[in-house]
N, C-alpha and C positions, 0 to 999 in steps of 0.2 A: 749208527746202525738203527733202521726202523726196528721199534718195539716187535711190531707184529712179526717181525722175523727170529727173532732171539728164540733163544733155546730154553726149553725149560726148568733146566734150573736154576738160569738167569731169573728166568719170568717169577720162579718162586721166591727169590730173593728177594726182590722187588715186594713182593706180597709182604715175606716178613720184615722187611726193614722198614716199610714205609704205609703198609695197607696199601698199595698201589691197585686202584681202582680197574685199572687199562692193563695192565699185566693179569690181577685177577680173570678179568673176563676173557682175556686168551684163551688161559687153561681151560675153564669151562668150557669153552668153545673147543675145544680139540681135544678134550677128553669126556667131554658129556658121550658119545658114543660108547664107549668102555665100560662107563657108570651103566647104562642102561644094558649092555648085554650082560653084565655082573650079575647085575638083578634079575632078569630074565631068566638064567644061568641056574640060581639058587633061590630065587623064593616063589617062580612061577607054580611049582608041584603042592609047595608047604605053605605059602602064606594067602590071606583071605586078599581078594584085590583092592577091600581096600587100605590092606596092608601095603602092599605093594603100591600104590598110590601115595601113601604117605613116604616110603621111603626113597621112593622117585619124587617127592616134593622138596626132599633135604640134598635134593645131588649138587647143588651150588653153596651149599653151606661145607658138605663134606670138603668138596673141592678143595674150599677155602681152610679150612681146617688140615685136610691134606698136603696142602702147602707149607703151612706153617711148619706140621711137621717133618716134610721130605729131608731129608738125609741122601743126596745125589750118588753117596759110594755103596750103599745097598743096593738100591736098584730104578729100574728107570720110573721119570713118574707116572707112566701113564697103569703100571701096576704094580704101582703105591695106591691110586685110585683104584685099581681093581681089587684090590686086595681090602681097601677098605669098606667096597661094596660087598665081597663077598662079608667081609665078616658082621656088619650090619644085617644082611640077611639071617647069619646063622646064628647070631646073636637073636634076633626077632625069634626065629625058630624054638630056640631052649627056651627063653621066656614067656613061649604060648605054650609050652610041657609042663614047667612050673606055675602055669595060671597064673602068671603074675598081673596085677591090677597096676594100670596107671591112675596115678591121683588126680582126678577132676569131675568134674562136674558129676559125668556119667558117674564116677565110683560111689559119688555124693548120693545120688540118685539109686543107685545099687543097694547103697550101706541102709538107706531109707528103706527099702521096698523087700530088701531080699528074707527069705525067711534060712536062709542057707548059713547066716553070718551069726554068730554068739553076739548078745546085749555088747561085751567088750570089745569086742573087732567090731562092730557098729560105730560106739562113742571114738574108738583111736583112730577112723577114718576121718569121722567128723572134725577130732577136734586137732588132726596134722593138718587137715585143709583150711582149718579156720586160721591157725598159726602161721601157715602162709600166705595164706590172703590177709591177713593182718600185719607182717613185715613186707608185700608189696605196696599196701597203705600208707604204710608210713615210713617209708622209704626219701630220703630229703631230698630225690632226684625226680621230680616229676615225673622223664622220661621212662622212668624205670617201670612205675603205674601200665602206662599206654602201652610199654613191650612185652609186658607179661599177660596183661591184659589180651591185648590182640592177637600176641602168640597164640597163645593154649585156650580161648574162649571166645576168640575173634572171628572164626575160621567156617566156611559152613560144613552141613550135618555133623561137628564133631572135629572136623577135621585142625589141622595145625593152620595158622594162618601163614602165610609165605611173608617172608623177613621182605620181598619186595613192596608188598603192598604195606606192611609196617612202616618200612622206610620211606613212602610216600606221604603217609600220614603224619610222621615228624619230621619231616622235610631233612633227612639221614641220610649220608647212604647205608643200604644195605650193610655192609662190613661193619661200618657204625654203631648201628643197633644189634648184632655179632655180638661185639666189642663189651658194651653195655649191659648186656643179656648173660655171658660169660663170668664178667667182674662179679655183677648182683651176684651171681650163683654161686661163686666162690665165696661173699661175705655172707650170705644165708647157711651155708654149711658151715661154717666157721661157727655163727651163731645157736644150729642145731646143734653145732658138737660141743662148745663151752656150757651148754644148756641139759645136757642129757644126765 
């Protein structure tokens, strides 16, 4: 049977058992519509656009990750993806209530400039960001360096860089540098939490 015709929860299988490249990009393809009225849906009223920008920048990553975790006897995938778009939205939503701060560069910039921050919330931003730019340093996976690098710093005005343009740049594919990006993140928390 051609690929492009299979079903998808063949198609996802394919994804988890092998990273299959050619299966990934199906889904995407027949379900990037759904992703995008998800978001439309729920963060058009609540979120800044260029919120909504960035979370329409992650719709091939969700995808892929929605793959991995579909489960075909709850329900169907294409809202599994909905459902993971809505809740990306209303996840953004509670965490722009709670002010919560992403760590980078801006926060770094923030923590420097602000007069709104205590001498101690000042130095703890400083110096979580130094401690993780310092385990992406020294990191024994060179690749590691380049994908965090270009992720979160790589990207213009602020923005996340797209894992496809990563992946060009280390000659990866996408899923690849997924893959790699994922593990690092699991052994860094491991390391914040044996360290705490």
């Amino acid at each position: 049977m051609e690929i492009s015709k299979s079903s998808d929860p063949y198609l996802t299988n394919l994804v988890k058992e092998d990273d299959n490249e050619e299966a990934l990009n199906l889904l995407i393809s027949r379900h990037s519509g759904i992703y995008a009225d998800m978001v439309k849906k729920y963060a058009s009223k609540s979120l800044s656009i260029n919120e909504i920008y960035d979370i329409m920048n992650e719709k091939d990553y969700v995808i892929y990750k929605a793959a991995l975790e579909y489960d075909e006897n709850k329900a169907k995938f294409s809202t599994h993806v909905g459902n993971k778009a809505k809740y990306i939205c209303l996840s953004k939503k509670t965490s722009n209530k709670k002010n919560y701060r992403t760590l980078s560069f801006d926060s770094i910039e923030y923590a420097e400039s602000s007069d709104d921050l205590h001498p101690n919330e000042k130095c703890e931003i400083k110096e979580s960001f130094s401690n993780i730019m310092e385990m992406i340093n020294q990191h024994v996976d060179d690749r590691v360096k380049v994908i965090f690098k270009e992720r979160y710093f790589g990207g213009e005005r602020g923005k996340l860089n797209t894992w496809k343009k990563i992946s060009e740049k280390l000659g990866l594919s996408a899923q690849g540098c997924i893959n790699i990006h994922d593990r690092t993140l699991k052994e860094f928390r491991q390391i914040i939490k044996k360290n705490a």
